[in-house]
N, C-alpha and C positions, 0 to 999 in steps of 0.2 A: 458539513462543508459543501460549499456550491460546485456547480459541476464546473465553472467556471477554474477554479483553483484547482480542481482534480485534474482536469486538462492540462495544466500549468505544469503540476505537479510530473503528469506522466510524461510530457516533454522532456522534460528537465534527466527524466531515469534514462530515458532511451537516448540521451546525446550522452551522459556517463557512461551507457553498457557501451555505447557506437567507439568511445573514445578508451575505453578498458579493451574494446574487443581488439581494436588496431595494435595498442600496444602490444596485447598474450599475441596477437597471433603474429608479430613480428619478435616476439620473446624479447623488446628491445626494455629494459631496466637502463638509468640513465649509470655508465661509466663517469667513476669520478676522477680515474687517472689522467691528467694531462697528454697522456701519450698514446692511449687510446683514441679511435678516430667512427665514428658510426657512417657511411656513406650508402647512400640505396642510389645508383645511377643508372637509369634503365636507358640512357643514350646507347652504351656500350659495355656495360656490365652489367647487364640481365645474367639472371641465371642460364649458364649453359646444356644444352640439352643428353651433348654426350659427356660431361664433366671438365673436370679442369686438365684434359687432354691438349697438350700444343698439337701433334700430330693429328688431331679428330677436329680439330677450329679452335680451341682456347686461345686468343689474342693475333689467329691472323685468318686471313679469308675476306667475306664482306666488309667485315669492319675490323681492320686493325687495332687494337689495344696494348695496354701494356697487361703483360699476363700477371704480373707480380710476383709469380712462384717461378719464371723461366730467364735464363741469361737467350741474347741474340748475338749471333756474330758481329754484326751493324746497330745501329740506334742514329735518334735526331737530335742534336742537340738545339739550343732554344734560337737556332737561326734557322732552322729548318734544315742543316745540312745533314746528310746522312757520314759518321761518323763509328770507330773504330765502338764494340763493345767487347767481345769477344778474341775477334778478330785484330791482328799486330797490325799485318800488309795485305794486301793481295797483286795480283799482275795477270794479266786476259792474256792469251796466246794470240798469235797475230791475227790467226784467223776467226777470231771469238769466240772458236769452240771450248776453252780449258780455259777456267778462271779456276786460280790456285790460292788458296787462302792460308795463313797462317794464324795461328791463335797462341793466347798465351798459354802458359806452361805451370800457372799459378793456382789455376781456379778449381774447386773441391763442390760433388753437390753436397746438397743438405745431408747426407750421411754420410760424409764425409771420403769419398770415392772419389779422385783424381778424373775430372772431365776431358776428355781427349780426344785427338780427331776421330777416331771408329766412333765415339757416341755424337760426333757431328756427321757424319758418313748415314751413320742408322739412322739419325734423325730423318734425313733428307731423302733417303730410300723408300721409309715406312712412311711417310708422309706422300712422299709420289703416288703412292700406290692406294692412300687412305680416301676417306669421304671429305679430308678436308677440305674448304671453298679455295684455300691458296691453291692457285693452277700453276702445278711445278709436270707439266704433259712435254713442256721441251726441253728437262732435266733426263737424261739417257742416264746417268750413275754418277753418285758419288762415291772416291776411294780415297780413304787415308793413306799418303805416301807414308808417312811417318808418326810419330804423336801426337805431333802437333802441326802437320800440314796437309790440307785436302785438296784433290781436285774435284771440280765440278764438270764432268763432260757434256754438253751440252747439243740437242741434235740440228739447231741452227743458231749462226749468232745472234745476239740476244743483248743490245745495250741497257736494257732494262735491268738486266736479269737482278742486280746487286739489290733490288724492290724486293725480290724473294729472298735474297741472304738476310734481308731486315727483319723479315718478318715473322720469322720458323725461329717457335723456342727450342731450346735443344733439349732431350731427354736421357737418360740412363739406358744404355743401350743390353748393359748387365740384368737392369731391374724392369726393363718395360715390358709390360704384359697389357695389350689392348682391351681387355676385359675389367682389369682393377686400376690400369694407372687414372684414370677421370676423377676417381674419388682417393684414391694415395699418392697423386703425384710427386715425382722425385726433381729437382731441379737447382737452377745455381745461380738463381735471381733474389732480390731482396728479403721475398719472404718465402713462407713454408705454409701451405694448408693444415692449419690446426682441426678445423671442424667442419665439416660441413651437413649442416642441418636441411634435406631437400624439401625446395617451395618455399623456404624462409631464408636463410643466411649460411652465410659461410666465411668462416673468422681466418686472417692468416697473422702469422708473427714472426718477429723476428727471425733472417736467417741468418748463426753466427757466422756462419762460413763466407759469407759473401765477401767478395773483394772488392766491391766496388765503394763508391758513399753510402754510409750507413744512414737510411730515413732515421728524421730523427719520434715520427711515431712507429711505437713499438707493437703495436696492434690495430689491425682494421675489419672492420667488420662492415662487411659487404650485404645490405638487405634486398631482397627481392620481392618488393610489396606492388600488389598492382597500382594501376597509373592511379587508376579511380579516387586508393585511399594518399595520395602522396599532401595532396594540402593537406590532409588532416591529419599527418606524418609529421611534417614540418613544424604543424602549431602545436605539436603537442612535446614538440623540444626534445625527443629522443633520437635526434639524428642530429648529423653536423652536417651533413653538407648534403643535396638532395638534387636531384633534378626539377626544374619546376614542369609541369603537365602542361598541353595547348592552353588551356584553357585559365590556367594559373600565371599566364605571362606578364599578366598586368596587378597582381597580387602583392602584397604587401606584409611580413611578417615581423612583430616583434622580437629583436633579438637576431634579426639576421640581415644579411646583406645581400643584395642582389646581383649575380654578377653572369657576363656573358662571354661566351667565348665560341669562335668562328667553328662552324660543324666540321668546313670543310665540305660541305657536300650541297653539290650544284643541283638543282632543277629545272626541268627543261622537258618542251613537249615535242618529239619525233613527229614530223612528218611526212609521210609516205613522199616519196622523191621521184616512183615510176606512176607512166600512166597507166588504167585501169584497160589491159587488152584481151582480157578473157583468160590471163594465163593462172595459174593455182603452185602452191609449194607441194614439197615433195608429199605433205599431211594432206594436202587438198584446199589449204589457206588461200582465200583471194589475194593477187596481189595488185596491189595499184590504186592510186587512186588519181581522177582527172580533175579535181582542184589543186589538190595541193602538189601535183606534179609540175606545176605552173609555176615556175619561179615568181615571177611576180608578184601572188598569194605569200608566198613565201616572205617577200623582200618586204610588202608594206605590212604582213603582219611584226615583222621585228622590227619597222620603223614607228607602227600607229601605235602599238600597244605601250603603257604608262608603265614601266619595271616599279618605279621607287614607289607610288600609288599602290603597287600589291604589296609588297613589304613591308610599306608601313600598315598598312590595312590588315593584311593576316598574319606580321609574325609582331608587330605593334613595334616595328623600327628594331626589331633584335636581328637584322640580316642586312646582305645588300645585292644588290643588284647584277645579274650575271648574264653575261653575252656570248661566250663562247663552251660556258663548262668548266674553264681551266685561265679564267682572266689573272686570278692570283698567283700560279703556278710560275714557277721560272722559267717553263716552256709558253707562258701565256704571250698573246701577242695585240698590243692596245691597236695595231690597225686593222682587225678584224672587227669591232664592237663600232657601233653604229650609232646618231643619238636618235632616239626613241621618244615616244609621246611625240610625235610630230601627227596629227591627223589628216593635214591636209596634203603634205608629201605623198601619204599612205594613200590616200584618193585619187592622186594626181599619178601614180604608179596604176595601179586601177582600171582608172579611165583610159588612160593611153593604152594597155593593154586588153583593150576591148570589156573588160567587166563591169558592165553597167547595168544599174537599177531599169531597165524598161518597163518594168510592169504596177509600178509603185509599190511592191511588197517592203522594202526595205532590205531585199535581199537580192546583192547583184548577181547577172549571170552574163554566160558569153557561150554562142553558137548553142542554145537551148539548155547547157547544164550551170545550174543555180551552184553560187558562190556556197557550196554547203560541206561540211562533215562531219563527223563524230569524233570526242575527243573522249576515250576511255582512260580512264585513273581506277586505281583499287581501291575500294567501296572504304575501308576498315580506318583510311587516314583523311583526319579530318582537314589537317592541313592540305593536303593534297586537290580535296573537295572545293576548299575555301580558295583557293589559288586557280583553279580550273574555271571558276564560276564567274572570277574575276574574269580574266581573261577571254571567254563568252562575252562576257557584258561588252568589253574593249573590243573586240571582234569584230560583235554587232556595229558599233558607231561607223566601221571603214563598210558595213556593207555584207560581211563574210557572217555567215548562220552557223554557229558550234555548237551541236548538241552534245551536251554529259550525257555520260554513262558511267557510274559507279557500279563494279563488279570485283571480280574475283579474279586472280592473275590466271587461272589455267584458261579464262575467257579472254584474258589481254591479249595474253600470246599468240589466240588465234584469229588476232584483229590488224595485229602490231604492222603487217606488208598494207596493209590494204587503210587504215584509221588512223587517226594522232594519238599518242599515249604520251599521260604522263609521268615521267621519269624519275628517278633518284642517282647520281653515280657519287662516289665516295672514294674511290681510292685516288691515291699518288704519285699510282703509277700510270707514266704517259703512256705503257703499251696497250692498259685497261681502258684508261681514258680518251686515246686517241686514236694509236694504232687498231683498237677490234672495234672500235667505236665507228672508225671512217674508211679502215679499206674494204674493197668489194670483197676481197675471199674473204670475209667475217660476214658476209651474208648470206646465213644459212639458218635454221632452225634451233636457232638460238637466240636470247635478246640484243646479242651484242651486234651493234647497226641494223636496229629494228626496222628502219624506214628504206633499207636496201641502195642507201649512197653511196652513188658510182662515178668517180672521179679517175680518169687513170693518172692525171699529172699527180694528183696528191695521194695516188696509190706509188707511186715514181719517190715521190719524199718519203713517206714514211716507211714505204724498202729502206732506203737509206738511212734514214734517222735508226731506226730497231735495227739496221745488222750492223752501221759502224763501234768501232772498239772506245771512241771517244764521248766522252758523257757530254762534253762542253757543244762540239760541235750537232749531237741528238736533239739536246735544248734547242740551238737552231734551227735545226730540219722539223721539229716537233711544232714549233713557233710558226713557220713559214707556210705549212698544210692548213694553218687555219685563214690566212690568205694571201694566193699569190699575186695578185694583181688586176686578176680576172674572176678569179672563183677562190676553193678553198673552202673547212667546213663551217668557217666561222663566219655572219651574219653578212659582212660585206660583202663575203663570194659566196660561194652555190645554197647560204642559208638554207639549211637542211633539217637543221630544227629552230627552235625560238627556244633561247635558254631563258631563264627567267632571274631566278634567285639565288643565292646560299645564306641560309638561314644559320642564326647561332643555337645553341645550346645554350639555357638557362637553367643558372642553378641558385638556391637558397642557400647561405654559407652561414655558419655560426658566428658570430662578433669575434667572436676569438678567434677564429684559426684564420690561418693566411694561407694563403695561396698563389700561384705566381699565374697573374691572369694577361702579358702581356706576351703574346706568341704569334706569329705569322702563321698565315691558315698555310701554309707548307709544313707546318711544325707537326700537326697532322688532330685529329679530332678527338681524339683522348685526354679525359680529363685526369686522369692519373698519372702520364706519360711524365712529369716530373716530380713524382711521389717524393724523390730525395729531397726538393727544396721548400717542402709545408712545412711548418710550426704551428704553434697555439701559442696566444697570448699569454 
């Protein structure tokens, strides 16, 4: 036999071991039952690092999910409204401090123990005080007046707060034990943790006790396969529904469909907003920077730069275009957004403000300091890379010099007063997203308002917006901080960052199964969040 064929041959062994090894080491044998479901969705259901704990992060925190094994007081239903789950009524006391909930009277967890206000009281308590990312720091105590009615005492008002009643699964206040609930979790949501296999899956199933809509799959199996092997997850048909990898975006598979749906989650690069005067944070961090403390800088870069050109370019048209962080939001506000790709507006801002090319480098300056800074992102995301690089390029044409820096976030952090970074935010709620995002006292040694934006009229709103009692009128005041006529955080006024995009989440879906893909990016980024309404063909 020529070595030619021997070649052939050994090819041929090492893509069968490659395509054996994925399957054993995701143990996935293809399920013949209909109502079994395979899903590996590393958007938001990666495997968890302290288990399937609600009070340690299971399904709230960074990224909100639906936990599957836990009931909430609150839930969204498919308008995006947040809506009773748990929870009958509630009613805020005048002065916002006591939001009083009531719950039903019907609901049993998985072993069949009567869920009651003490085991929403303990939730809420033990969770205060947990690692988990949900920040309940302005929750002072919850007390069950009765069995079925809580107060929440609160140490300032908080129109937000009802974000955190959403998001905290409730657990067994009888059976919780912080050491074993991760991997036995007790709870009174659709399903029950059957199995969990660590590094590879973890199967749940039916819970009979649930009172809500019974999904009508009666098993899911949750894989946690790295990104790496996910195309070659997908083609080898032991999965139903999958996320697709950066790099699989534009991929094609037999037997599946492709479909996308809004992350929810804005990108956007901080720019330092003081000037550079010699001062340092309480770490020793410089702070300031004398470009981008220049409004100007500011204005023509979120007028010159091309939004829809990066989108389509790096996520291949799977996102759209974002101007303030929160354009979709019902606090979002269309006269803060600006139209962009304009180049010559962007020069004409520029020039009149004294930044001009004198030296012919290609790089404008004004009073000796060159149109220049660094824009650090976290080395590990390649989207992140790909969007920052664009953006340099666009930069360059108005004149302004952006050097990358691809590193590590303990290195961000100590850039973030002084350099541009770029960003990710994700949640829903306006006090994450705007309130710590844009008042001065959230400018501290923390990410949240990295670039040290100091407004007092729109520190004036959003007092108001976060301690009135009325959601309707917060919307409002939330709305109006991003511009008031003169400034504000959103592009038209004191543009303090350049937001960019939100990307979707793509995923490869089996021919058969359905899924409900028609959701308002307020409805929130989880692709399970309406598990009751899947079928298979």
């Amino acid at each position: 036999m020529d070595k030619k064929k021997l070649t052939i041959i050994a090819v041929v062994i090492v893509i069968i071991i490659i395509a054996l090894g994925i399957g054993l080491s995701m143990n996935t044998t293809k399920d013949t039952n209909p109502q079994h479901i395979v899903i590996a969705d590393s958007n938001n259901h990666g495997e968890p690092d302290n288990g399937f704990d609600a009070l340690t992060g299971w399904g709230s925190g960074h990224s909100n999910h639906n936990t599957l094994i836990y009931s909430t007081l609150f839930k969204t239903d498919e308008n995006g409204t947040i809506i009773n789950d748990l929870a009958t009524n509630y009613t805020i006391s005048s002065d916002g401090l006591i939001w009083t909930v009531n719950i039903r009277d019907d609901v049993k967890f998985s072993n069949n123990k009567t869920l009651d206000a003490e085991d929403v009281a303990f939730s809420f308590n033990t969770a205060k005080n947990s690692s988990t990312e949900l920040d309940l720091t302005n929750l002072n105590y919850a007390k069950a007046i009765d069995n079925y009615t809580i107060e929440f005492h609160l140490n300032e008002s908080r129109s937000t707060f009802i974000y955190d009643l959403r998001y905290l699964g409730i657990v067994s206040a009888e059976d919780y034990n912080n050491e074993t609930y991760g991997s036995n979790p007790i709870g009174s949501g659709p399903y029950i943790l059957k199995e969990w296999d660590r590094g590879q899956q973890a199967i749940f199933t039916i819970n009979e006790n649930y009172y809500g809509e019974k999904p009508y799959f009666t098993q899911i199996t949750l894989l946690f396969p790295d990104e790496s092997s996910s195309l070659e997850l997908v083609k080898s048909g032991e999965v139903d529904v999958i996320s697709a990898p950066f790099n699989g975006l534009n991929e094609t598979v037999e037997g599946y469909n492709k479909i996308n749906l809004s992350a929810g989650r804005a990108q956007g690069i901080s720019l330092p907003y003081l000037p550079n005067n010699g001062t340092t944070s309480e770490d020793g961090d410089v702070i300031g920077n004398n470009v981008t403390s220049d409004i100007n800088i500011r204005k023509a870069l979120n007028i010159g730069i091309n939004r829809s050109e990066i989108v389509d370019s790096v996520y291949s048209g799977y996102g759209h275009v974002e101007y303030s962080g929160v354009d979709s939001r019902d606090y979002g506000n269309t006269e803060a957004a600006v139209e962009d790709g304009d180049i010559e507006s962007a020069k004409n801002i520029l020039d009149a403000a004294g930044w001009k090319d004198s030296d012919g480098d290609g790089i404008r300056e004004k009073n000796g300091t060159k149109a220049s800074f660094e824009l650090y992102y976290p080395s590990e995301n390649i989207d992140r890379q790909s969007v920052s690089l664009l953006f340099s390029e666009q930069a360059k044409e108005l004149g302004i010099e952006v050097e990358l820096v691809g590193t590590d976030w303990d290195t961000i952090y100590t850039k973030m007063y002084s350099q541009a970074v770029f960003w990710q935010q994700s949640s829903q709620n306006p006090y994450t997203m705007i309130y710590q995002q844009y008042h001065s006292k959230t400018a501290d040694n923390s990410y949240m308002n990295p670039n040290l934006y100091n407004n007092s009229e729109v520190d004036s709103i959003l007092h108001e917006a976060v301690t009135t009692t009325d959601s309707v009128s917060a919307n409002s005041l939330w709305s109006k901080a991003a511009y008031t006529g003169d400034g504000g955080f959103g592009p038209s006024g004191d543009a303090p960052w350049v937001w960019i995009s939100t990307f979707d989440y793509v995923y490869f879906v089996a021919e058969d199964v359905n899924i409900t893909t028609e959701r308002p990016d307020n409805y929130g980024n989880d692709l399970l969040i309406n598990i009751e309404k899947w079928s298979r063909n």
